[in-house]
N, C-alpha and C positions, 0 to 999 in steps of 0.2 A: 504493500500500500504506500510503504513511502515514496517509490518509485514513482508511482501514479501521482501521487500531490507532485512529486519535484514537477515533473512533466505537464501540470496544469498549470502549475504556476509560474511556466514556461510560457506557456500559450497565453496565460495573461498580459507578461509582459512584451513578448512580442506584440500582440492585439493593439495593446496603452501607447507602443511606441508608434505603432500604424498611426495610431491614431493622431500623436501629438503629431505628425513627420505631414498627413494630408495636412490636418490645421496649418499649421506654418507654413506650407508652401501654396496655401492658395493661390490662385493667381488674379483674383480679386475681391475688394472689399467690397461686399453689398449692402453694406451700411454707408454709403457712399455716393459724395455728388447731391446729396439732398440737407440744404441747409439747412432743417428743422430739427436735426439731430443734432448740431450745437446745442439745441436752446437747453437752458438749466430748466431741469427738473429737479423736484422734490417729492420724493415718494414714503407714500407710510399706510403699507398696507398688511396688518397681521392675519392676511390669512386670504383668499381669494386663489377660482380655477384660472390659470396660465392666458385661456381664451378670455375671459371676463376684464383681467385685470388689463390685461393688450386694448381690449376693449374700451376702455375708458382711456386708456392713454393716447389711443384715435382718438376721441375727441376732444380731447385737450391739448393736443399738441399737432392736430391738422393732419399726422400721420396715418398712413392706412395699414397698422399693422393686425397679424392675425397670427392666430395657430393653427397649426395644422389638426384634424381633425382628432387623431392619435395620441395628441398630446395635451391637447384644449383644456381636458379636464385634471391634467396635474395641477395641485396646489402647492401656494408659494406663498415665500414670508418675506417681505421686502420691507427695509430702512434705509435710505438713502440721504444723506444732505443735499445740497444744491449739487448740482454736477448737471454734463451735458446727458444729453438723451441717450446718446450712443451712446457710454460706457454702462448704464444699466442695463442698457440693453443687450449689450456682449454679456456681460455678468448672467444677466439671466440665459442666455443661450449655455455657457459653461457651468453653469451649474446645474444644469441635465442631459450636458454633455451635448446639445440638439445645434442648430447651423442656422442659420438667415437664406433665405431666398428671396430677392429682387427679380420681380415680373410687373409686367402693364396689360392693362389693358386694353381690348381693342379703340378703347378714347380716349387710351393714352394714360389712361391711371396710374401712378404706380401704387404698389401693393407689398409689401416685404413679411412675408411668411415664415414663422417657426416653425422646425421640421426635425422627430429624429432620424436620422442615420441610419443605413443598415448598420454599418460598424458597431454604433451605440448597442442598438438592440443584440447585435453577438458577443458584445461585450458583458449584456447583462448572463447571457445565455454562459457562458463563459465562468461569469463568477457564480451561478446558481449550482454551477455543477462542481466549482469548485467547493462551494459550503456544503451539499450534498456530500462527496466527498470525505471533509473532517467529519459529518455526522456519522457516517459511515464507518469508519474509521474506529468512532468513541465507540460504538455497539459492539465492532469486531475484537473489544479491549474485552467484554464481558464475555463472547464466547471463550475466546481462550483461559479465561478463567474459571472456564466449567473443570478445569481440568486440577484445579489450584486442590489441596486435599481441606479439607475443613482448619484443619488447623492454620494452613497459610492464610485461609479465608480471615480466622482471628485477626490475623494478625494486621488487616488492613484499619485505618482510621474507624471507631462506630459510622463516621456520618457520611462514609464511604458509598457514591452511589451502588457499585457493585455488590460490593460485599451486603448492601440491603435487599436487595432484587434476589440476586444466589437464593438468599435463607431461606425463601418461599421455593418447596418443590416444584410449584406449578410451574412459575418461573424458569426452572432450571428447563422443563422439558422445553418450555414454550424458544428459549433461548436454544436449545438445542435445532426445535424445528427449523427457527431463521439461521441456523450454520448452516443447514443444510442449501441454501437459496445460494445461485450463482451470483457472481459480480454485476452479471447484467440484469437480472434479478432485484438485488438488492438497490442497483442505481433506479429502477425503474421503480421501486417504492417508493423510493426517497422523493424522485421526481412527481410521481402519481400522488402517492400521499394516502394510496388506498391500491390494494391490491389482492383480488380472488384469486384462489386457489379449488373450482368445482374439481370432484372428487374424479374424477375422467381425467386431469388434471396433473392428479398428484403423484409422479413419478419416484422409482423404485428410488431414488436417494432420497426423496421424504420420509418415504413408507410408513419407518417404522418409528422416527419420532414422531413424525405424526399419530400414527396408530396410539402412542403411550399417552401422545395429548390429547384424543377420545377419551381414552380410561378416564385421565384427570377431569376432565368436563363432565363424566357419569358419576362422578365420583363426588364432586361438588354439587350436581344439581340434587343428588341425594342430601348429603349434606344440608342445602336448604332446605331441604323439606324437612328435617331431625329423623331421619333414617339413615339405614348402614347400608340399603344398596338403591339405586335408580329401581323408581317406577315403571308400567310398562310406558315406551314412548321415550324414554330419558337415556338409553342403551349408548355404548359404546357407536356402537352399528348406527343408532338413528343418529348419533354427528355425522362420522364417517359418511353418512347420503348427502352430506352437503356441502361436505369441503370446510376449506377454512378460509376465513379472511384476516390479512394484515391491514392495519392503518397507524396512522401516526398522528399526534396529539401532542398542540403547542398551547403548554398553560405553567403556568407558575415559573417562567425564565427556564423552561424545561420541555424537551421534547420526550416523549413518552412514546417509543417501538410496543403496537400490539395487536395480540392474536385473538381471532373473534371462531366460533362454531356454535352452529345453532342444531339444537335439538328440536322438536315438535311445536314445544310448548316456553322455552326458555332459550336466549345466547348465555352465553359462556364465556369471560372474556379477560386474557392473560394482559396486566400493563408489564413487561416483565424487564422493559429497560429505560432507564429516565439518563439524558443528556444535558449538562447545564449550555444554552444555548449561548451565554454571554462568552466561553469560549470557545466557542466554532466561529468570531466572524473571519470572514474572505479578506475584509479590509481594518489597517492599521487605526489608531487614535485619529492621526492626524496626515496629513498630503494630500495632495491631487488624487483622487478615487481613478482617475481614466491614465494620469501620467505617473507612477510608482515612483519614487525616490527623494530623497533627505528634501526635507523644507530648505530653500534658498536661507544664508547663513542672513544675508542684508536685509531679509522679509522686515518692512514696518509692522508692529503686531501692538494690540492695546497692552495698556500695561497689564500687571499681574494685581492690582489694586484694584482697577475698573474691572478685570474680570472677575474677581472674587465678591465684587460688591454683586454684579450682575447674577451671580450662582445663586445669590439669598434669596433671588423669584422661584417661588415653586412653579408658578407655570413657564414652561418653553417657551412661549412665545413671547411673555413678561421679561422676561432673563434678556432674549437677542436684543427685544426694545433697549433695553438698559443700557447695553454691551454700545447698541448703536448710538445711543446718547450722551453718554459719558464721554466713549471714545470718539467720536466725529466720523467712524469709519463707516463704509455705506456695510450693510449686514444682509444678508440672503439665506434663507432653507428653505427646503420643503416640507412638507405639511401634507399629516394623515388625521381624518379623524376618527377612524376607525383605532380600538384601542392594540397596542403594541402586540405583534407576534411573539417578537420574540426579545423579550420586556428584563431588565436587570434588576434583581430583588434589590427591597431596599437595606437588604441584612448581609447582603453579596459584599464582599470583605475589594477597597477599593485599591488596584493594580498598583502597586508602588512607584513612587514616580524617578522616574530616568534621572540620574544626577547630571549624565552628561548633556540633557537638553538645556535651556534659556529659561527661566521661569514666567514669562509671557508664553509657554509653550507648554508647560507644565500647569497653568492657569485653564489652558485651553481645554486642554485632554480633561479634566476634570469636572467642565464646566457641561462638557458633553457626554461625562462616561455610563452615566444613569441613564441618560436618555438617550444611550446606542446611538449616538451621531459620529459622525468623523467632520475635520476641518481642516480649509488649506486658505493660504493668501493667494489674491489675484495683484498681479505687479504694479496696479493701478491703488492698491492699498484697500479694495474692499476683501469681507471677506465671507467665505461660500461654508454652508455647513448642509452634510446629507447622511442622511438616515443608512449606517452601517450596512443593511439589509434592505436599502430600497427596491431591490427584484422580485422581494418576496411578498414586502409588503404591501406594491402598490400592486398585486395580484386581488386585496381584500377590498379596495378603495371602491367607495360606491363613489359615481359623481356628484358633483354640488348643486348639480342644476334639477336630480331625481328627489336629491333629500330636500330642498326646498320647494318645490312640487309638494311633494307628501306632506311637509308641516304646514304650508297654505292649507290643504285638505282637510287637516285635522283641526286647522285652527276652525275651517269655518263650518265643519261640523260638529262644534264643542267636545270636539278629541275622541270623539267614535267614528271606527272605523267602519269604512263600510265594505260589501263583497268585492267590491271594482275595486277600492286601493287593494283588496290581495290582490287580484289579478292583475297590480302593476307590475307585480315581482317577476314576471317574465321578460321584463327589459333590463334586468342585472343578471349575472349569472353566478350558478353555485356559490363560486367562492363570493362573491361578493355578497351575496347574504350573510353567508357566514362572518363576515367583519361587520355588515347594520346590524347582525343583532348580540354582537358584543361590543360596539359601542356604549351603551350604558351598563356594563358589567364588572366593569372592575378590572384589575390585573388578575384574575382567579378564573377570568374565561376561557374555555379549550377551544382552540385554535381546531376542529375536527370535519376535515373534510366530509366523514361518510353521511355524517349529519345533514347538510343540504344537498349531496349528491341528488340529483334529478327535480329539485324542487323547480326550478324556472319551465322544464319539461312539463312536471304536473300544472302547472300554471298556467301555461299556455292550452292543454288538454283542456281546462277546467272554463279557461276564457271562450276557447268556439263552443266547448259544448252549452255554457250557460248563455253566452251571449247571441245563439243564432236559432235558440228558442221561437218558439213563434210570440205575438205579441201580446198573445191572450190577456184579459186584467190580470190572472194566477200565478203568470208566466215574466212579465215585462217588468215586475219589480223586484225580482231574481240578485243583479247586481247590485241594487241600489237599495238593500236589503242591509238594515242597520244592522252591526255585531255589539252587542250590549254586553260589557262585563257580565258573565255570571249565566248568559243563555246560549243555550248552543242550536244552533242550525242545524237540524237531523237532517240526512239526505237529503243536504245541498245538491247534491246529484250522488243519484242513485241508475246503476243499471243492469244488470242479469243476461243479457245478450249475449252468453259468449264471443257467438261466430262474430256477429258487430264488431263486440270490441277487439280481437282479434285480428280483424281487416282493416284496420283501422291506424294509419301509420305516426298520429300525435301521440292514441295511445299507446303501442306497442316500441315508442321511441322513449316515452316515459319510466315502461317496464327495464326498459333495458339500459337507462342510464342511473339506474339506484344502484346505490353503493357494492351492495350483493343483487343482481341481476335477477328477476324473478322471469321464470319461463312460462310461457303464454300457456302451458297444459297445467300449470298449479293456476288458473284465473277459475275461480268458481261465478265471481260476481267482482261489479266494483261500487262503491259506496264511500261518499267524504262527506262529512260533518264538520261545521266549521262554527268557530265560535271566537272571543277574545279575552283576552288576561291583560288585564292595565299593572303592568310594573313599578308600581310605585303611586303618587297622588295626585301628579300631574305637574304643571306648570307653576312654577312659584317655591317648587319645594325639591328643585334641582331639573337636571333635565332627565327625562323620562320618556317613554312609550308604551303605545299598546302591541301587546301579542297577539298576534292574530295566530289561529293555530287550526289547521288543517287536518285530523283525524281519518286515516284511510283505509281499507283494505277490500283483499280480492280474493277473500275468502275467510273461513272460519280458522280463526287463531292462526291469523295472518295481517295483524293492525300492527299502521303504521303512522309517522306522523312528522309533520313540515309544521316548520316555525318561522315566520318572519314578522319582526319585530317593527312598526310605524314610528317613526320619531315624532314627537310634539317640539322638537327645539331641533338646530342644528348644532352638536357641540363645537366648542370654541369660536363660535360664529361671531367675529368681530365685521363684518362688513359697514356698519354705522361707523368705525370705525377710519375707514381707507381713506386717505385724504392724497391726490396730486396737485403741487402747485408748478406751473409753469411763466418760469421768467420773462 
């Protein structure tokens, strides 16, 4: 495995040097020949999508710039003092790595376009697989410690992730099954995030740990019940018909490797290896993320005074404000508000600081070490701060334009939801659910893909078939059909058709993108019942949302169920906030 990292981290740096070598030899400036990029601007914007914020500085400064469609909805945190237009503007193309494009139109418009790169995007491809990788790497530390004898086991730290996992026998087999998975295998977990194993499947190098991992799932579901062996239905054999599934679980600064088997009536389901994510990142404290090496010695950087004052903001965005004010320096990041994947406890013991760096550098690295950022200077004296794991994370980001949609909705229906906002959910996808509805959850939320596996599919299923109803009185008020705390909508849609549903390619695209794949000869029926759970009191007493919660199945002791959460607030939504002045 070391050989694999040397070798990635080979191809990163070739990739970074690609990239700095195009940049500098451009062969022209498209920021260029247009006198309104002189003009001094002054920006202050804590928080706004890429496209939006572009947007207003069109109007303010006569310029017609835009983002490209791809990137529109990234969000950014900009402080600027007076300065020309163009250097914000470079600033924000480098700190997502993205490029300018100058075109006109056919009356002659011009128009200058943000855009990223293929580069960028194989860059990210690049480092995803690089962090994959060390994650990789940590788990392959626990197989080989299947071998450790108990007593070596003793002898590692109590709070030793290993040595905690080992103790538990389920553990051990469950550990043993994922030895058993190849390289290409185990990257395609890592990558996927959820990975079946049907029983057709499971080849002679699983066999038999798997087979001992049955036993332990027959073994346990007895167990729950307070008997000493499985009931009929709970057999070794009734896992074994159904294979196994892996998936992986980002919650508490920890990623969690596990094995899932369902019997009849219960899953079964091994966490049997936890990884502190805060060391697996790709990227260092501090430097150019796209160009690798030592911070320039002459870098102007705030002092170590103004940034210590600036660390006393508990919020992120409070902190850069400060940073930017104090110092004079113009200040940029990006901006999630989906809560952190892959998030730094606040008990995580902090990384000692390098004697041989500059203490304006040692200010830095600390200032961001909690909140997984990294930072570098731009030779202009601002300076860029990105999210350690921006590839991963901007996989969760819902955009600004869907969540403020939805809280208009909810505000002007006194914050009940109705059938039509579920059936927004089919314009975000999986993962992005999965990040709106741990937004207001804390750092305690699991990061778990199998959880909204297929929901945007059922959504879309659930929109033609309610919305192309006929328009009977019984019928036409279907969507627009209130979900009140506390009442549940029985067969929302209900139907028994096999052959129908079966022919049927929204629904048979739905069946097949759930986490475990259900096959069209176990559909007895399909039936969803929907209803909502309000998270909290409302408005006034933090930000909150309702749960909308979608109840399914397609057949008997076969229920399932989708969650997507409605905001009533945008968090950290400072946009009353955004101020440009133009000189």
């Amino acid at each position: 495995m070391r050989n694999v990292l040397i070798c990635t981290c080979g191809v990163i740096l070739m990739a970074t040097a690609s990239m700095a070598q195009q940049t500098n030899t451009a062969a022209t400036d498209p920021l260029s020949g247009n006198a309104a990029f002189a003009k001094h601007v002054t920006v202050t914007c804590p928080g706004l999508a890429v496209g939006e914020l572009l947007n207003i500085l069109s109007s303010k400064t006569g310029v017609k710039l835009l983002a490209d469609k791809s990137i529109a909805d990234d969000k950014v945190i900009i402080f600027t003092p007076s300065r020309p237009l163009k250097d914000t503007l470079k600033d924000l193309a480098a700190l997502f790595c993205d490029d300018w494009r100058h075109t006109q139109t056919k009356g002659g418009e011009d128009r200058y376009v943000l855009y990223r790169t293929g580069r960028a995007v194989e860059y990210e491809r690049i480092l995803s697989k690089e962090t994959a990788a060390r994650l990789i790497t940590k788990v392959d530390e626990q197989v080989k410690a299947l071998s450790e004898t108990p007593e070596q086991l003793a002898k590692r730290p109590e709070s030793d992730l290993i040595r905690k996992a080992l103790a538990d026998p389920g553990n051990r087999v469950a550990t043993a099954v994922y030895a058993g998975l190849s390289q290409d295998q185990k990257t395609t977990l890592f990558e996927q995030r959820v990975m079946n194993f049907p029983a057709s499947q499971i080849g002679q190098q699983l066999a038999e740990p798997v087979g001992a991992l049955y036993k332990q799932c027959a073994a346990r579901a007895a167990s729950f019940r307070g008997r000493e062996s499985s009931t009929s239905g709970e057999t070794a054999r009734e896992y074994a018909h159904n294979g196994i599934q892996f998936a992986l679980h980002n919650c508490g600064g920890k990623l969690t490797a596990s094995i899932y088997a369902y019997g009849k009536s219960s899953m079964i389901g091994f966490l049997f290896a936890d990884v502190a994510t805060a060391d697996t990142w790709a990227l260092g404290p501090h430097g150019n993320p796209y160009s690798p090496g030592p911070l320039p010695r002459a870098a102007v950087l705030p002092s170590a005074e103004f940034v210590q004052k600036a660390q006393a903001e508990a919020n992120w965005i409070d902190r850069l404000q400060k940073l930017a004010n104090s110092s004079g320096a113009a200040v940029m990041a990006d901006l999630y508000r989906s809560g952190a994947v892959n998030f730094v406890p606040t008990d995580a013991a902090q990384p000692a600081a390098d004697q041989r760096e500059r203490p304006e550098v040692t200010a830095l690295d600390r200032l961001c070490w909690q909140k997984g950022y990294t930072w570098w200077p731009r030779s202009n004296g601002a300076l860029l701060f990105r999210k350690r794991d921006w590839f991963e994370q901007q996989r969760y980001e819902v955009p600004d334009r869907w969540l403020a949609e939805t809280v208009s909705r909810m505000k002007a229906q006194d914050h009940i939801p109705k059938v039509r906002d579920l059936l927004r959910a089919r314009e975000v996808n999986a993962r992005q659910i999965l990040g709106l509805n741990g937004m207001g959850a804390g750092d305690g939320f699991s990061y778990s893909e199998f959880e909204t596996l297929g929901s945007p599919e059922l959504v879309e299923f659930l929109n033609r078939e309610l919305t192309s109803r006929s328009v009977s009185a019984d019928q036409s008020s279907v969507v627009e059909r209130p979900l009140e705390p506390g009442r549940v909508f029985e067969k929302a849609y209900f139907n028994e058709n096999i052959s129908s549903l079966a022919s049927d390619d929204a629904f048979m695209s739905f069946l097949n993108s759930q986490a475990a794949p259900i096959p069209a000869g176990d559909v007895r029926f399909f039936q969803a019942d929907v209803y909502s759970e309000n998270r909290g009191s409302g408005p006034g007493g933090g930000w909150k949302d309702a749960s909308v919660v979608v109840d399914w199945k397609v057949g008997p002791l076969m229920d399932k169920r989708m969650t997507i959460s409605l905001p009533f607030e945008i968090p950290f939504d400072r946009r009353d906030q955004v101020k440009i002045e133009v000189e």
